[in-house]
N, C-alpha and C positions, 0 to 999 in steps of 0.2 A: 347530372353530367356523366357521360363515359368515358372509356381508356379499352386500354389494354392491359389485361394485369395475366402472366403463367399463360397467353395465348386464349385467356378466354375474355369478353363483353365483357365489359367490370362499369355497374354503376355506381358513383360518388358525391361525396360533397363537405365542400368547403366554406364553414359559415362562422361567423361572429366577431365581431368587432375587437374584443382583448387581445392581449400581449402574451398572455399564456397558452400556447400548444398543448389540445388533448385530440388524443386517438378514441374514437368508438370501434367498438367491435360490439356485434349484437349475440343473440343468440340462438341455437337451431330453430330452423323453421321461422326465422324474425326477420327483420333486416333494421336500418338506420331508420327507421320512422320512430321506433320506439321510442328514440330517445329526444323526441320534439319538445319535451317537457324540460330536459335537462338542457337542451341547446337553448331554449328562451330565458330560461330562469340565469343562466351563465355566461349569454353572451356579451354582457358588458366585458367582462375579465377573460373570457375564453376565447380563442379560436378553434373552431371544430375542424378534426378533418374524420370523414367517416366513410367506410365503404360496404356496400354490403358483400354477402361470401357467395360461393358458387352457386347457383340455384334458388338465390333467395334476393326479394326487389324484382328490379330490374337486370338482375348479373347472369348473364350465359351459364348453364349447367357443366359440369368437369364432365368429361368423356368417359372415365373412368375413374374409380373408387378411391379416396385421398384417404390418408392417415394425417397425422396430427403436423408430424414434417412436411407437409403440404399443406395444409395452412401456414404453418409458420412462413415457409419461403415466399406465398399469396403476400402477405401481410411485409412483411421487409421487401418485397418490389411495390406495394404500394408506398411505402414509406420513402422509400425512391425516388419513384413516382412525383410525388407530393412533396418533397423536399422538408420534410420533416427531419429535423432534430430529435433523435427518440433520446438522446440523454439530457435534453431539457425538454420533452414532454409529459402529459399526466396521462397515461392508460386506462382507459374504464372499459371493462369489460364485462356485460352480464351473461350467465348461463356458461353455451359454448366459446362467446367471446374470451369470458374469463381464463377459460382452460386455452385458449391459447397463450395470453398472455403469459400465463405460468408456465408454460414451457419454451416460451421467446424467454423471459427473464431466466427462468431456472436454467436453460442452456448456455448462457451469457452472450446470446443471439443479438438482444436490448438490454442497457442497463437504464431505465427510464428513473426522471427524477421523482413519480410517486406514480402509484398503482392505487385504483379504486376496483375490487370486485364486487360483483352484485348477483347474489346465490349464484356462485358460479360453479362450474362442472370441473372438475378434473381431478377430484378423488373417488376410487371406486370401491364405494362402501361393501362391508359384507351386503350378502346377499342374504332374506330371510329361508326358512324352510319351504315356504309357499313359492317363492320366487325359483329358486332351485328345482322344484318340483315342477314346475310347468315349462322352464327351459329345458330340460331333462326330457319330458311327455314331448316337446315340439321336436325335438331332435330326434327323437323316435321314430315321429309321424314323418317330420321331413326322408329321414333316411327309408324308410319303407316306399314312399311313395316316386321316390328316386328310383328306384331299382328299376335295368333296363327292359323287364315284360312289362312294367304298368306304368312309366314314368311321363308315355307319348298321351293317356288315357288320364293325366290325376292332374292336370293342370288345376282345376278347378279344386278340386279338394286342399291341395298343397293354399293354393290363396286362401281357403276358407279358414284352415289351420293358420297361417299366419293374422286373420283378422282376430281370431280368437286367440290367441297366445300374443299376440305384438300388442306395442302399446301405440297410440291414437300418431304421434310421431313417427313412427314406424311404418303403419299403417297407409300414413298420408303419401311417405316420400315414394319418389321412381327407385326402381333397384338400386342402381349406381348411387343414389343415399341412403338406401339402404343398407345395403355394403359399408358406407360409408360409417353409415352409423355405427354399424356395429364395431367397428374397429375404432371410434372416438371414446364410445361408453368403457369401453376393455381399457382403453388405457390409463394408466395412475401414475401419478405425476406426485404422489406423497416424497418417495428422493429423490425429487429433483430440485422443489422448491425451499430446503432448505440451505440453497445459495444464494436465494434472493436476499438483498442487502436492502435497498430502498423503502423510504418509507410506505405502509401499505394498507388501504385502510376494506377492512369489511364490515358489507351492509346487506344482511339476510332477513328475511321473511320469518317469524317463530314459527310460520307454520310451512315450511315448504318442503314439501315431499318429494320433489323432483332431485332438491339438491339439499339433503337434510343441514341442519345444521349441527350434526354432528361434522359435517364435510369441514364447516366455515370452524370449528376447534382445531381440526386437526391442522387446517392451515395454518390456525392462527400460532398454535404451537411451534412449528416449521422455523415462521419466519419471524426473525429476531425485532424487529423492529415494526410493528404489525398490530390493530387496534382491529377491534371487534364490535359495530351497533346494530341491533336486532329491534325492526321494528316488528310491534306487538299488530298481532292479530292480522298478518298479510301474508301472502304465499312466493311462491317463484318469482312472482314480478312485483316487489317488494316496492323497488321502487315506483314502479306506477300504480300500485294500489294508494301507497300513500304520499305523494307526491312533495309536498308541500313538506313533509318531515323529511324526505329523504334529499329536497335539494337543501335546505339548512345544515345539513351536514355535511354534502361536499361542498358549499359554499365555507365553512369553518377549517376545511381540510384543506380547498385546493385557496391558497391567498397568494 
């Protein structure tokens, strides 16, 4: 299904039979397909409502470059939208869904009746010496090949340097998520989420590199009321590696 969601194509959807109201938010570069597995396994007790974000599915691309307050405002117009209750809804959010969440809740945007994140984004870890270093060396290359004698002549070398220093996500998107991206990764939402009240449960991957689980500590630390389950031997998409354990657990969570 479409809409209109912030004046862009917004594709959605609304599925399950239960009494219980949950919001999907997915993650960069994903959309609502991901979560086909949790919408089967849950639809007797859930109703889904799920959208996908700017430039991912079926949804129109942003014209320009969003920060994290635009998503957030994306998401409370579809909630709108969709006549959603978000203080008696359950929020699952994986990745960048997550980090929205946490900044609708942390702001007191939504006070949802339970939150499920799933390796989610929105703490920004130190950075190692290697990483430092090669953000450093790009920033170099970019500013040199910027300069206005050689700037009309380096097109190609400028993408060649961003293939070799960006990561595969970076890589893949058009500038305008580009941009984008880079203003979601910078941002860190460690003070904000410790105003989350609601109950809040995480489920990280032991092995995920994307969003370590040092991330899913510090969160859990934050917020008072807040459970932490780590399934063994799975990455970023935790949930869909192991499928079968991870709806057992929000099926115990969300009743």
């Amino acid at each position: 299904m479409e809409t209109q969601i912030c004046g862009l194509k917004t594709e959605y959807m609304i599925s399950g039979e239960g009494d219980i109201p949950v919001v999907l938010l997915h993650g960069w570069g994903s959309s609502f397909d991901v979560y086909k597995g949790i919408i089967s396994g849950l639809s007797d007790r859930c109703k889904f409502y799920a959208v996908n974000f700017p430039g991912c599915g079926g949804s129109e691309i942003m014209k320009e470059p969003w920060n994290i307050d635009n998503y957030c405002d994306f998401v409370l117009e579809f909630l709108s939208f969709s006549g959603v209750d978000a203080d008696k809804a359950v929020f699952i959010g994986h990745s960048h869904g997550g980090r929205v969440i946490l900044a609708l809740a942390g702001n007191g945007q939504i006070e949802p009746a339970k939150i499920v994140l799933l390796d989610s984004a929105g703490i920004v870890a130190e950075k190692s010496k290697r990483q430092k270093r090669r953000a450093k060396n790009f920033k170099r290359i970019k500013k040199v090949l910027s300069l206005p004698l050689i700037k009309n002549f380096s097109g190609g070398l400028l993408d060649a340097a961003r293939r070799h220093y960006g990561s595969a996500d970076y890589n893949a998107a058009p500038p305008v998520l580009r941009n984008t991206m880079v203003s979601l990764v910078n941002t860190d939402l460690s003070d904000k989420i410790s105003d989350i009240k609601c109950p809040t449960l995480l489920i990280w991957g032991e092995n995920d590199t994307d969003t370590p689980l040092s991330s899913a500590e510090i969160i859990k630390s934050k917020i008072a009321d807040s459970g932490l389950c780590v399934i063994k031997g799975t990455g970023h998409f935790s949930f869909c590696e192991k499928p079968y354990e991870a709806l057992a657990i929000l099926r115990a969570f969300i009743k």
